[in-house]
N, C-alpha and C positions, 0 to 999 in steps of 0.2 A: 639601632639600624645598621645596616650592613654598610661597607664602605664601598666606595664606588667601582675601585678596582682593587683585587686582591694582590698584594705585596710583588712586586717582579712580575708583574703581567703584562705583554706587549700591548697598548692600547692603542688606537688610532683616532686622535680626537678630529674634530672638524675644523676647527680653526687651523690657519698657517695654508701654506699653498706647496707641500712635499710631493712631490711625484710618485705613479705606483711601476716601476716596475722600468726600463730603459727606452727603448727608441720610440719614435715620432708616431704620434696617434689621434684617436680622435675623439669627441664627445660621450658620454656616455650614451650606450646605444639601445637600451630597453633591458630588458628583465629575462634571459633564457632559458628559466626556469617557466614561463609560460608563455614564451614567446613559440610561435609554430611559421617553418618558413614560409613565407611567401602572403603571410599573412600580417596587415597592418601598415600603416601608412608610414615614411618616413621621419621621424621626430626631427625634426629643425624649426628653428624660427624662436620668435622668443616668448619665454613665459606670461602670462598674462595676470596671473595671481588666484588667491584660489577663489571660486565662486559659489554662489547658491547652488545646490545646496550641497555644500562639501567639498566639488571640482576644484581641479586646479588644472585650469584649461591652458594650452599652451599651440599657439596659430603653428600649423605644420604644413608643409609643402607635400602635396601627394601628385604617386606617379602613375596612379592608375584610377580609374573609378571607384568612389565607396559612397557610401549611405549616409546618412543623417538619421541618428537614431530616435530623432525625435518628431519629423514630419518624412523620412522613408524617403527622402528625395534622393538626388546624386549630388555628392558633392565633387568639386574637382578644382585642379591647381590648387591656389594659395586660398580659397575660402574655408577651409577646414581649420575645426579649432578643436583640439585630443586632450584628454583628460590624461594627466602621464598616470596616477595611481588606477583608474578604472576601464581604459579604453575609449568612455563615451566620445561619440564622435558627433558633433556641431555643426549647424552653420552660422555666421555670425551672425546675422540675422536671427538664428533661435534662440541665440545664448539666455537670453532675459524669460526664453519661458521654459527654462530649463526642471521641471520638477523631479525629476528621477534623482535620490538621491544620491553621494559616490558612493563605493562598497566601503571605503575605509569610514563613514559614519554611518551605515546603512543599522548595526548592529544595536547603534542607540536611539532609534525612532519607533523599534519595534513596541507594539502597542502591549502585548501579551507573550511573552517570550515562549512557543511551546517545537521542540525536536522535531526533526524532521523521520522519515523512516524508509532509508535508502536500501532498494535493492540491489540485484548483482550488476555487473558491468554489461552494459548492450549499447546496440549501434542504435543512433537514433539520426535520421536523418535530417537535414535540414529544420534543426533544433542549435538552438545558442546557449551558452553558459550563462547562467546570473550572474556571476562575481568577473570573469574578467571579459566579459561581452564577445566571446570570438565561438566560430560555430565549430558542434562538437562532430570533429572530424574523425576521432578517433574512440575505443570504447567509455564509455561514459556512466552516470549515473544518473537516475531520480528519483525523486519522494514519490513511493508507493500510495501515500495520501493526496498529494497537490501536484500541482503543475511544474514543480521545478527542476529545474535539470542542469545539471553542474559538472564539471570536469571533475576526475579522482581526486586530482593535487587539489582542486580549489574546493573541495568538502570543508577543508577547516574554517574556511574563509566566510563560507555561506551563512546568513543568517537563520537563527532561532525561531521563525515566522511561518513554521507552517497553521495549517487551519485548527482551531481550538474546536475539537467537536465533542466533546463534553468537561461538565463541570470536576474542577479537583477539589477543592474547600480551598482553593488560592487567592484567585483573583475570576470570582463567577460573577454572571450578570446576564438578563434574559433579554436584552436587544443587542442586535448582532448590528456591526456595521460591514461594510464591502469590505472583502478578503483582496485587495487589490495584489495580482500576479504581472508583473511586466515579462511582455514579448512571446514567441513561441504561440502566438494565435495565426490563423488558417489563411493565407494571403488576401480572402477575399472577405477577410470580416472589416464590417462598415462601426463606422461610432457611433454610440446612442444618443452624440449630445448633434454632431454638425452633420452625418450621414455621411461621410467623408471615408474611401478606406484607411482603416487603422492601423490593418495586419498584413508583414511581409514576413518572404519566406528569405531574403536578402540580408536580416539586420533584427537586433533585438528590438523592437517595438512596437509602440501602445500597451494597452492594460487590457487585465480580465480579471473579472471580479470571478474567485475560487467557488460560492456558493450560488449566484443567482445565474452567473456567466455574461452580466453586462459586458462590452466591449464599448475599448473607449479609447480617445489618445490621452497621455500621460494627463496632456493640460485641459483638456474636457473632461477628463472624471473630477473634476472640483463642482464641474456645473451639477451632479447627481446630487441627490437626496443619501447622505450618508448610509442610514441605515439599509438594510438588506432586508429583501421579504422574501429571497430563497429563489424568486422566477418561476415559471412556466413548472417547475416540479415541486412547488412548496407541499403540497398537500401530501406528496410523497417521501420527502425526507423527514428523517426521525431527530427531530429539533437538538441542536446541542444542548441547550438549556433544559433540556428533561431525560438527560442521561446523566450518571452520577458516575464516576470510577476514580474512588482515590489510590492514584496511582504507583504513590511513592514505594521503593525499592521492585519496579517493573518498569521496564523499557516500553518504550512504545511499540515497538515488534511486539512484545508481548502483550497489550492491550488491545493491539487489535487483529491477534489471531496470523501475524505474519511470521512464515517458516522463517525461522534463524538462518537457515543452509541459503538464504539467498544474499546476506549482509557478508559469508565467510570471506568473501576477496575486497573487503573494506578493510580489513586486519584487524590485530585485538583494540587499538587505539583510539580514546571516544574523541581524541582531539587533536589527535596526533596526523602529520601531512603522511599520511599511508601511500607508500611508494614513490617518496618524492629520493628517497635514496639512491633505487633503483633506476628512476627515472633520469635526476642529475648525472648517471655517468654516462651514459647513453646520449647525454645530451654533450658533456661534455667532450666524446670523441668526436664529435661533429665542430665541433668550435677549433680544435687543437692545430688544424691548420692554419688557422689568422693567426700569425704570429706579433700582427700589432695588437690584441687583444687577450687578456687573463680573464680565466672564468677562476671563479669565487665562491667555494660554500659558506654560506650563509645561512647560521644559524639562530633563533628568535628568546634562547634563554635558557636552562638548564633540562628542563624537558626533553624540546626537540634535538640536544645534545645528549640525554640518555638513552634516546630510541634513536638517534642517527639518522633525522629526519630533516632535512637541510631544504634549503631552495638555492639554484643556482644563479649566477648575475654577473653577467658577461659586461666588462667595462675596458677600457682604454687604457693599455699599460703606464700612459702619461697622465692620468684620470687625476682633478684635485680632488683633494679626500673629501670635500665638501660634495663633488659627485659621486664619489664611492656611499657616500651613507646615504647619500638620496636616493639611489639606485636600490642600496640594501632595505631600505623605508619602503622602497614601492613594491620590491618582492613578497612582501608581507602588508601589505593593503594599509600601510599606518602614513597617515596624514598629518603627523604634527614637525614643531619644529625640530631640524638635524642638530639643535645646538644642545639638544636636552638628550642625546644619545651619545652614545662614541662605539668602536667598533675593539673588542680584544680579539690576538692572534689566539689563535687553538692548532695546536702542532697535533699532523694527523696521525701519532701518535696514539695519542690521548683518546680517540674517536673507537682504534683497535683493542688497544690493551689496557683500557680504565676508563671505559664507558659505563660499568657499573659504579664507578668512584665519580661520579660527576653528577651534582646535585646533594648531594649529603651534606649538611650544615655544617660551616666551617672546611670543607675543603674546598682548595680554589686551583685553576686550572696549572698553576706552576707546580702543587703538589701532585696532581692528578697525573703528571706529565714528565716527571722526574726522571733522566734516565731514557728518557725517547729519542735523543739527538739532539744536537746542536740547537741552544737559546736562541742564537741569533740567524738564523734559517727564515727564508721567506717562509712563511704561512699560507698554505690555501683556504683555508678555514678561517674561519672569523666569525664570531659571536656579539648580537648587540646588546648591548649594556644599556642602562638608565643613568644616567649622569643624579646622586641624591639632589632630592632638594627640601629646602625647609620647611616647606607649607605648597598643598594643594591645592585645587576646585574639584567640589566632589559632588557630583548630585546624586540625590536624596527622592525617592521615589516614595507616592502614600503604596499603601499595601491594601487599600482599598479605591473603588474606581470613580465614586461622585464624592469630586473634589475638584477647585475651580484650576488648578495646574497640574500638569505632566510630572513635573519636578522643581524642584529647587536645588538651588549652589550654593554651597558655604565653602569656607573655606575651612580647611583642619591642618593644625601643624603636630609637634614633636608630643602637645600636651593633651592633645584630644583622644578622646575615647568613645566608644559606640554609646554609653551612657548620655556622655555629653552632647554627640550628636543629636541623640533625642529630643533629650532637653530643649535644643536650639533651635529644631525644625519643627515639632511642635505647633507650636504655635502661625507658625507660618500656613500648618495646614488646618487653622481651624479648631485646633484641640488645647483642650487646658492644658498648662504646665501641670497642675496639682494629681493628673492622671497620668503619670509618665510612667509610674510603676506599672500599666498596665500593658505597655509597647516596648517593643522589640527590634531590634535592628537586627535586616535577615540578608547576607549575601547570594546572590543569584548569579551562577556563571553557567553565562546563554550560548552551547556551545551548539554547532548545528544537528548533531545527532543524541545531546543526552543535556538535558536542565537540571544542576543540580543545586539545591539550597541548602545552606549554612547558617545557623542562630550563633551570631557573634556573642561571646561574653560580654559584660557591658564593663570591660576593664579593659578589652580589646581596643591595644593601642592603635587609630586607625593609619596613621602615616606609617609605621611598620608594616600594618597589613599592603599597603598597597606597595610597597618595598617591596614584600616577599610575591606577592603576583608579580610584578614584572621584573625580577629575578627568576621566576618558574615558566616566564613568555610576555614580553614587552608585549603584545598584542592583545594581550588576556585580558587587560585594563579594558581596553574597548567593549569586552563580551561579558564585562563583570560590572555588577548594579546593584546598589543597596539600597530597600526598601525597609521603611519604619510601617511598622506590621502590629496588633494586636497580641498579644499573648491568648491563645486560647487551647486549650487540647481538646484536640481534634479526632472524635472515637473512631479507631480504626477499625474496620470495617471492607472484606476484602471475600468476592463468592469466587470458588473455583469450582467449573465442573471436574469429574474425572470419571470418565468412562473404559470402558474394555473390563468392568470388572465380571463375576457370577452373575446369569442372571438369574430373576426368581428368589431373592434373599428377601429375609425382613429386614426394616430398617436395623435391629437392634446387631442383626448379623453383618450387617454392613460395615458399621462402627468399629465392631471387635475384628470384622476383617483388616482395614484401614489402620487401628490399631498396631494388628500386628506385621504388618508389611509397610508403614510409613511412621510406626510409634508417633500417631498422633493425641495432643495434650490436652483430654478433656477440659482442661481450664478454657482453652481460648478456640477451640474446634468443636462445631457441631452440624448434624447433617439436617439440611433443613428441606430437604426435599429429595424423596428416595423414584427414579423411573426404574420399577424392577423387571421389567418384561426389557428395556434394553442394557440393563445394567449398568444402572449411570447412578452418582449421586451428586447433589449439590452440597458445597460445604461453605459454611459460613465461618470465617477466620478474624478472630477479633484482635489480631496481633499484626503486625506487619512482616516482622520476622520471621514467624511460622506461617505465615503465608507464603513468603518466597521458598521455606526451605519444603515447604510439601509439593510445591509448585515442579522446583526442578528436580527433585526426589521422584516424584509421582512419573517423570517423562523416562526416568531407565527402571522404572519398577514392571516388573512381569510377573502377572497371576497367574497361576491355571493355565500357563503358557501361551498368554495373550498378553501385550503391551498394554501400560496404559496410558488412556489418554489426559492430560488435565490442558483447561483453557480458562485465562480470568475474564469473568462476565462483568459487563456496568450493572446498576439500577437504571432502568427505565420509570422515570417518575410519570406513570400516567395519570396521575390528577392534573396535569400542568400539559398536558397537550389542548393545543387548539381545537377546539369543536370540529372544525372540517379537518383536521388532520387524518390520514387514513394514511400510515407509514407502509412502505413497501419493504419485505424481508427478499432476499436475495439468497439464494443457494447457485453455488457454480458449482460444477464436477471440470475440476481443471484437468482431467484426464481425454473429458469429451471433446469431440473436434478438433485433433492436435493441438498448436500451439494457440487456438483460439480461446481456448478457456481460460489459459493462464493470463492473455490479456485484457478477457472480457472481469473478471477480479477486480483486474489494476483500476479498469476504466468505470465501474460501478462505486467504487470506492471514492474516488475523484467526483463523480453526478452526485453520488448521495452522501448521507452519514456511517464513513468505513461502519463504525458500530450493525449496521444493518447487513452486513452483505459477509457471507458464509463460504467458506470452500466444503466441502461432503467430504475432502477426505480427511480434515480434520477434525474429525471428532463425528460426522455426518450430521443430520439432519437438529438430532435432539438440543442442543445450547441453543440454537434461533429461534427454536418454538419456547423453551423455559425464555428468554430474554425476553419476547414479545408475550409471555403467558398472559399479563397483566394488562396488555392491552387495548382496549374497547373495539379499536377495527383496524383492521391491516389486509393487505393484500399479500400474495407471495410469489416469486416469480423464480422460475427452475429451470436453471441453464445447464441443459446435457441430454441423452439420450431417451428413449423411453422408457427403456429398466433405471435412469435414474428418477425418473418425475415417478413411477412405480414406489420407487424406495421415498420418494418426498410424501407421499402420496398414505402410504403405508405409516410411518412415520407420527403423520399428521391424525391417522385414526386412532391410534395406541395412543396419545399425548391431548385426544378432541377435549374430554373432562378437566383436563387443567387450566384448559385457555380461557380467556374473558371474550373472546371471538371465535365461537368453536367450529364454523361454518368460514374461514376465510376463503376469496377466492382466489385460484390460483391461474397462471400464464404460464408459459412456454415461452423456452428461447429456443429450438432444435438444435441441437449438437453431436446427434448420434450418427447411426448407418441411415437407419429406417425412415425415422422420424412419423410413424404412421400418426399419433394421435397431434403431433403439432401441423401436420397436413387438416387434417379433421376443422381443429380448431383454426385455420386460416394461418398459421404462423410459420407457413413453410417448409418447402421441404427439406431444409436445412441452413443455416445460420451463412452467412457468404460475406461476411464483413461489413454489413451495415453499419452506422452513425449509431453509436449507443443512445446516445439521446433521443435521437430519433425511435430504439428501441424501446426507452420507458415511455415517453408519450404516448405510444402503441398501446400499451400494456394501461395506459392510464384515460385512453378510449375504450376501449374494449369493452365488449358487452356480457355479461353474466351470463351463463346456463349452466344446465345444472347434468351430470353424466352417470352412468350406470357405473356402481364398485360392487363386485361381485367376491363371494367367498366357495374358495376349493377346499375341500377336506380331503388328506391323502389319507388313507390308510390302507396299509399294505398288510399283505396275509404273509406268514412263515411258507417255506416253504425249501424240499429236500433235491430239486429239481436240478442238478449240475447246469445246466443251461440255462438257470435262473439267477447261477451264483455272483454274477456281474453286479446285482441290487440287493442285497441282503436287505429283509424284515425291517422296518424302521417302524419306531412311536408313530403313532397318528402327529398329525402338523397341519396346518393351516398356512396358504397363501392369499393372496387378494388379487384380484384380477381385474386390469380398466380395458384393456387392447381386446387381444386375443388369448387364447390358449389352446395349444397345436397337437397334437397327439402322430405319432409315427413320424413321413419321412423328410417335413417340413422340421419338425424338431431335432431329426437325427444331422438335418443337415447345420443349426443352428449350435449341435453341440460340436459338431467337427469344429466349425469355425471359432466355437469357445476356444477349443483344445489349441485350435493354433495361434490365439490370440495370448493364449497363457505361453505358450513356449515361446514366442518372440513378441512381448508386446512392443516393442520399443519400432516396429513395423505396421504397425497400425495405427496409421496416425492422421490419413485423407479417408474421406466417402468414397472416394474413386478407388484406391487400393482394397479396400474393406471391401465395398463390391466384386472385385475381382477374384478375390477370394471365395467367395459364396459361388460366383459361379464355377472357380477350379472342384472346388469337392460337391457343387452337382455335378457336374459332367463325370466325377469319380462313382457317383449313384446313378447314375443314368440307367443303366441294366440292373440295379437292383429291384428286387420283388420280394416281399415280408408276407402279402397277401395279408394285409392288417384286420377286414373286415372278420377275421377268420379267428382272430386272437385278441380281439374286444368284443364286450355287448356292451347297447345302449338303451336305455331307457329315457324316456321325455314324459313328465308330469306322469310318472309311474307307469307310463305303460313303452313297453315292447318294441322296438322300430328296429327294422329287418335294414341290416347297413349293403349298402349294393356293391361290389369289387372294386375297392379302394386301398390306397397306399395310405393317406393321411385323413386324418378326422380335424377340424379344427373349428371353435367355436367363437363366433367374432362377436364383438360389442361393436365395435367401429366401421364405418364402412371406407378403411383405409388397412390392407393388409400387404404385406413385403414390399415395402417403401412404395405405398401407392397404388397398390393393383387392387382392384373394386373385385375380389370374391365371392361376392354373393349377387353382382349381377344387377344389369337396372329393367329388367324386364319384368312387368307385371306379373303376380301368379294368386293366381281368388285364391292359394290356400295359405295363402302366407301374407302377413300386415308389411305395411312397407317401414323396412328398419329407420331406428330414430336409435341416440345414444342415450335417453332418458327414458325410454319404452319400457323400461322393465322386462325386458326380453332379450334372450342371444339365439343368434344364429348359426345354425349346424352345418358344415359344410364340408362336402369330401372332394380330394384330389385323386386322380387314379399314378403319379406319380411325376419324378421330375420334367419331364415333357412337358405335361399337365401344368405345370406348375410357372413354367417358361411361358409358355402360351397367354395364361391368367394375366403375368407380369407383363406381355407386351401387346394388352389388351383384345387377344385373338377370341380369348374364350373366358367363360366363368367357370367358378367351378360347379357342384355339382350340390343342389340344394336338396338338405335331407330332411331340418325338422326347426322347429323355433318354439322357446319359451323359456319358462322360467327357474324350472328345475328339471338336473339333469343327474343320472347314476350311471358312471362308466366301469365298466368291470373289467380289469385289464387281464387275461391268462397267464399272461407272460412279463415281464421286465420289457418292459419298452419304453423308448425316451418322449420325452413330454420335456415342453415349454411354455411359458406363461411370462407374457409380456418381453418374450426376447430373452427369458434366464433361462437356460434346457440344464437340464439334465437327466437320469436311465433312474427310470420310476418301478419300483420294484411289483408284482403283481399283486393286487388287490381293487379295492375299490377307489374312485373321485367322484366325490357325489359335488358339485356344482348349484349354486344358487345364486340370489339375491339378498341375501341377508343383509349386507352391509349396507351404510347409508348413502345415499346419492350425494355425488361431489359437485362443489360449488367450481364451475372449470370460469376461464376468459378467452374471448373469442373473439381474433381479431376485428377491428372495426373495418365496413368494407371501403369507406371513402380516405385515401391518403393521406396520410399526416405531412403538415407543410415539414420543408426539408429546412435542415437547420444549418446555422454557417454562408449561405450561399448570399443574400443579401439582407439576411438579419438572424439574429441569432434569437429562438424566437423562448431561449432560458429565460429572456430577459422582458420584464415587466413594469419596469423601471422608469418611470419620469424625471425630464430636468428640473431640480426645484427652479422655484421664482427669483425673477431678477431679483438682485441684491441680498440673496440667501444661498452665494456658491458653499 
């Protein structure tokens, strides 16, 4: 074992009463490394000791009004009682129902230790921090999965507890209990057990259950029924317990399809205080004027000494060292005793020029430092040390979950070994001694963004090992847990898609392509499922290691001059869903509706099972249909414009044969310009910030029918015409068609607007802009004349129809065209059936031009009703533009022959009576009863 301190190092122990620094001062004054001005009550008064569960509450004098974190009241003057490590703020009266536990033991209660998965830095208003309870004033973080939301500096801090939504081969099991989240609920949520409100927007407090969304105060979630049945959306989420992804050597960013480019201003460190460097001197030119006070780097062990990740800790020049370590204790959330610490100088030398030399075995900070200046020099730097000791308390976790204790304690000194430890715990949990050969001591360090586990040798001296963790970060003990585990191996087993490849290959070409562009190793890769119309394959990876390396190999590989894409998919175990489950798949186009998409993601992910819910631009539509291939009934719900529910839509016919649901029905969120067919279907005329929850309820009323999908055939003729050459000859193609499809000046004006959405999209980002648009380049066509009629023919069920002097021809399925405008009219006419979206019939309709077209949109006029049915042959003369469903582009001359062919889609349609509103006097996630007295 390592010696306490290395030979000639300045140490500062805690006993004696030596002063730090010269004139007349005062108590220590908090932590300002997370201290923010103006924020927190004044620390005086005397300590009280430490409390249930964790606190160490200490009566303080306040000079302004603050909260009670636990009943939301005010507290004021001398009733306040402050947790010096966590902030929690008291009244004395609450102290005894205190249940929240402090942050400095929060990291050993967690039930299933599983990373969180944090994106970039954003303002979040009137939202509080978990770890040190003060509201996030400034750029901030939270788990793209759960509720949590943390300062940058206090990420390290944060606990290992996000939501477990599916199974690893770790610690599985198929009843879930309440995901309980404290604070950060909506000011006006009531509690499920006293109807009492629970949620302010003043103070971290009460609870939320992550999965079903009960709301409760801290000390009424004991009255609930432990387990969780999901609430108000069970039938909709895709059960954890029937999703399988063993995850090992992948991040949780990577399991559940989140872009990495949002984590890059977190830095490279999975554990490391990311910017607390930056942060401490910025803090520190603020302090430099108190001249009766020295700020302090404070560093937590050879780690945050090799990255130069420090926390600051402003104390009282006259401070006794017994307050100097308790101070340096609380800037690192550690609640044990100061007498089993001491603090060594680290000359800030050492920090510049031999920060790579610190941490390497056997060098100690005097060697690291040689040569820096003056030994006897005050110090700003300071590092905590572990005072050795001869014998531990260590607990001992099963590594399986029915078993009548959490843990047990033993003790292990100089002679134990992880062998031994088996041997000895054992039996405590139920298991013969004679089967120890079978079990395993595995280290688990639960750090807030990555869990990693370690199989100890069973020779693995344990008092060493826990030496060298807090030599590597006195803190680390607290986030590090050893469970006695089974020996089993565990078949790895690991699907990635990867798309953007050829399309139209056989499987056997695919292989040899993949091959030789990822030299993949037939022993342990195979492809088990080829979509050759969109160029995807699945691959099946019985390795973990070539799993990773095809993983991120596959992300900078380019075929054919197209990227590719790879994503790791779960098992979806559908034998094991619940009879009425009917899971909801989720497609966002986070490009639609500015910055709405990108939060409607966040916020789908958090309602449901992240597994469920998809962005289109990575990877599109195909992973969510193979993931749900299996099964039995799902629903799907397409957040974005009409050319995206087109593209879901599309998607979903190419892929109908693979599903075990081949007929799912689909919803709209509208997120486009248009929005015609989510008008149709009652879902608005565009997406304006609703209550997402209140959005899936919508969506989980909703009434089935069923809508016309139509098939285009282009095919274009050769042709030597210079004034043709804008469209050269193309292969016959095929489109699908649900909206409309436009022929001339309705499409010519749809492709300007393409063109200018490609040259600056980064402007196109509101409906109201986008509109403004459409109408600068009609007023730019306003006097144009093509004389269309003149340079198409039509035909309807084979015969002949004489087109009357028209600019545009446009054929609608829907009686919703240019965001709303009724086309074809509500006037009776005996020669025509009155339009239906399941009729089996489209309607023909011409504009005489943009005027025409204005008029239509601000319901002056209709347009001009030529013919209806079910098959149609357009003969184009010329290259003219055409669109279909809102995609335009310049159709080169030939024929579109137009039908029915394709099969009727199963759509959802809003329900017309309102969904009760959620949050406002009950949160109605929640389904949940108080068990029976005498069974809190």
């Amino acid at each position: 074992m390592a010696a306490a301190a290395e030979p000639g190092a300045r140490t500062w122990p805690v006993s004696g009463s030596p002063r730090l620094g010269s004139p007349a001062g005062s108590p220590v004054l908090g932590i300002s490394g997370r201290s923010r001005p103006g924020s927190g009550p004044e620390r005086t008064g005397r300590a009280i000791g430490p409390a249930a569960p964790g606190h160490s509450f200490r009566k303080v004098t306040l000079t302004k009004p603050t909260f009670c974190h636990l009943c939301s009241d005010f507290i004021w003057g001398l009733a306040g009682f402050l947790c010096d490590v966590c902030n929690f703020m008291s009244h004395e009266k609450c102290l005894k129902q205190v249940k929240t536990p402090c942050t400095s033991i929060a990291p050993g209660l967690v039930r299933v230790p599983v990373a969180h998965c944090f994106g970039s830095l954003g303002l979040y208003k009137r939202k509080f921090c978990v770890v040190c309870r003060k509201s996030l004033e400034v750029p901030a973080l939270r788990c793209e999965v759960c509720e949590l939301h943390v300062h940058a500096d206090c990420v390290p801090f944060a606990c290992s507890d996000c939501r477990q939504c599916h199974q690893d081969g770790q610690q599985d099991y198929d009843t879930y209990h309440h995901h309980w989240r404290e604070g950060n609920l909506p000011s006006g949520a009531r509690c499920e057990v006293c109807r009492k409100t629970c949620g302010s927007s003043d103070v971290l407090a009460g609870v939320r259950c992550e999965w079903c969304g009960a709301q409760a105060h801290s000390v009424c979630s004991t009255a609930l029924t432990p387990e969780c049945t999901f609430g108000r959306l069970r039938s909709m989420v895709l059960p954890p317990s029937c999703v399988r992804l063993l995850s090992r050597n992948f991040s949780k960013m990577h399991c559940f399809r989140i872009p990495e480019t949002m984590a890059l201003e977190l830095g490279d460190g999975d554990d490391g205080l990311d910017g607390s460097a930056a942060t401490g001197a910025s803090r520190e030119v603020l302090a430099a004027t108190e001249s009766t006070k020295q700020m302090l780097k404070i560093f937590d062990g050879n780690d945050s000494m090799r990255k130069n990740q420090f926390r600051l800790v402003t104390v009282s020049r006259l401070a006794r060292n017994e307050e100097v370590m308790e101070a340096a204790l609380r800037a690192y959330y550690i609640n044990e005793d100061p007498r089993d610490f001491q603090l060594q100088a680290l000359p800030l030398a050492l920090l510049s020029d031999n920060s790579q030399t610190l941490g390497k075995p056997g060098t100690t900070e005097e060697e690291a430092g040689k040569g820096s200046g003056p030994r006897d020099a005050v110090s700003e730097a300071w590092v905590i040390r572990s005072v050795p000791r001869a014998q531990e308390t260590l607990k001992i976790y099963p590594g399986w979950l029915k078993v009548g204790v959490a843990y047990v304690s033993i003790r292990v000194n100089s002679q134990s070994t992880a062998r031994s430890v088996v041997q000895e715990v054992l039996p405590l949990f139920g298991r013969q001694v004679e089967d120890q050969e079978r079990f395993q001591l595995t280290e688990v360090l639960m750090s807030s963004r990555q869990v990693q586990r370690t199989v100890l040798a069973d020779e693995e001296p344990l008092l060493d090992r826990l030496w060298d963790i807090r030599q590597t970060s006195v803190r680390q003990v607290s986030q590090t847990r050893f469970y006695v585990a089974e020996r089993r191996a565990m078949a790895p087993r690991v699907s990635l898609f990867v798309g953007g490849l050829p399309p139209g290959l056989s499987p056997q070409d695919y292989n040899n392509l993949l091959h030789e562009t990822m030299a993949t190793k037939a022993a342990v890769v195979s492809v088990s499922h080829v979509y050759s119309l969109q160029g995807a394959v699945i691959l099946d990876v019985t390795c973990f290691s070539e799993a990773e390396r095809l993983y991120m190999l596959a992300r900078d590989t380019v075929v054919h001059g197209r990227p590719l894409t790879a994503l790791v998919l779960p098992d979806v175990l559908h034998t094991k869903l619940p009879p009425d489950c009917c899971p909801l798949l989720v497609f966002v186009n986070p490009k639609s509706g500015g910055l709405k998409g990108r939060e409607l993601v966040c916020s789908f992910r958090k309602l449901l099972n992240p597994h469920q819910v998809f962005e289109l631009t990575n990877g599109g539509p195909l992973p969510g249909f193979h993931l749900f291939s299996q099964v039995p009934c799902f629903r799907v719900l397409v957040c974005g414009g009409d050319g995206t529910v087109g593209w879901v839509l599309a998607a979903l016919e190419e892929t109908r044969r693979h599903l075990a649901c081949p007929e799912p029905s689909v919803a709209i969120l509208p997120l486009g310009t248009g929005n015609d067919l989510g008008r149709v279907l009652r879902w608005g005329a565009g997406y304006s910030g609703e209550d997402p929850f209140s959005v899936l309820v919508s969506v989980d009323e909703a009434d089935a029918v069923l809508m016309d999908r139509w098939t285009i055939l282009l095919d274009a003729h050769e042709t030597d015409n210079a004034e043709n050459s804008v469209a050269d000859a193309e292969p016959p193609k095929i489109v699908q068609m649900s909206n409309y499809c436009g022929i001339g000046i309705d499409a010519e004006l749809s492709l300007d607007f393409h063109q200018a959405r490609e040259e600056e999209p980064g402007k196109f980002t509101s409906r109201f802009h986008n509109k403004g648009v459409y109408v600068r380049v009609g007023l730019q066509k306003i006097s144009h004349s093509r004389s269309l009629h003149k340079e198409i023919r039509l035909q309807v069920e084979q015969q002949e129809v004489e087109l009357p002097s028209i600019e545009g021809l446009i054929f609608i399925n829907i009686p919703s065209w240019g965001s709303g405008a009724d086309l074809w009219g509500s006037d009776n006419d005996s020669r025509f059936e009155k339009p239906r979206i399941d009729d089996g019939l489209l309607e023909v309709v011409g504009v005489t031009g943009v005027v025409h077209m204005g008029q239509v949109q601000g319901g002056l006029r209709s347009g001009i009703r030529i013919a209806q049915g079910s098959y149609f042959r357009v003969t184009l003369l010329k290259a003219t533009p055409v669109q279909v469903d809102g995609e335009p582009w310049v159709q080169a001359p030939g024929h579109m022959i137009i039908s029915a062919t394709a099969p009727k889609v199963h759509m959802l349609r809003k329900a017309k009576q309102k969904p009760r509103k959620a949050g406002a006097t009950r949160d109605t996630r929640v389904d949940t009863l108080p068990a029976p007295e005498g069974n809190p």
